[in-house]
N, C-alpha and C positions, 0 to 999 in steps of 0.2 A: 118135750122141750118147748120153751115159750122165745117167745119170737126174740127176747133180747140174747137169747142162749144161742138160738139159731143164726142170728147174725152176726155174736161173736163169732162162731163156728166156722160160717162166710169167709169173716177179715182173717181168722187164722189161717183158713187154708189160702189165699190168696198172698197171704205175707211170707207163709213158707216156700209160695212159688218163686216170689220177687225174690224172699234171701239169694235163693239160688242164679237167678235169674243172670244168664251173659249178657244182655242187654243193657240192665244197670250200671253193671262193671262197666262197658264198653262207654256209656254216657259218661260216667265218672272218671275214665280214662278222656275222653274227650275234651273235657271241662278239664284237665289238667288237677286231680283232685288223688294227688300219690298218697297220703300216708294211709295209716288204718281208720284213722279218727274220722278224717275225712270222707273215706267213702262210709261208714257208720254215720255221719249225720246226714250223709246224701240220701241212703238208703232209709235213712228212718224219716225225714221226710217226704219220700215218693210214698211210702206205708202210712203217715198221716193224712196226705191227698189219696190214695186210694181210699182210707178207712170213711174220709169226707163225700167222696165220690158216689161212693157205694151207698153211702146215708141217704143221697141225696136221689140216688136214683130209685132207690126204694119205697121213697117216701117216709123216714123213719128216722127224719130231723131231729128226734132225741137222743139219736145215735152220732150224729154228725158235729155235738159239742164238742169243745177242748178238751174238756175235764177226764166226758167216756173216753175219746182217741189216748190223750196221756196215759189211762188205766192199760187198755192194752196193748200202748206201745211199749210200756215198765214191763207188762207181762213176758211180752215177747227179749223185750234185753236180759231176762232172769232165763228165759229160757236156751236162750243162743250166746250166752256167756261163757 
């Protein structure tokens, strides 16, 4: 596996954790954010700042573009649809 594959791998088990995550809910409950849509864009932005996060702390700022976070934040909407 080469390191772009491995860091996918990374963001994906990390975004599976957050889907789930009561936490989230509970911020999103907070912030006063009822419908579905709503926490759907909450959560996919805490998954773009994580996906940035993690780029950034690994050193692997080709990771931490807009374009790659988009590719697999679409991944993950395809897959939790």
């Amino acid at each position: 596996m080469d390191t772009k594959e491995c860091f996918e791998q990374l963001v994906r088990n990390r975004a599976k954790h957050m889907a789930d995550a009561p936490s989230l809910t509970e911020q999103a409950t907070k912030l006063r954010l009822n419908s579905d849509a709503e926490l759907k864009a909450f959560k996919l932005g805490c998954w773009n700042a994580m996906i940035f996060d993690s780029a950034q702390a690994l050193n692997l700022m080709a990771y931490a573009k807009q374009d790659f976070r988009r590719r697999l934040i679409e991944k993950w909407q395809e897959e939790w649809n």
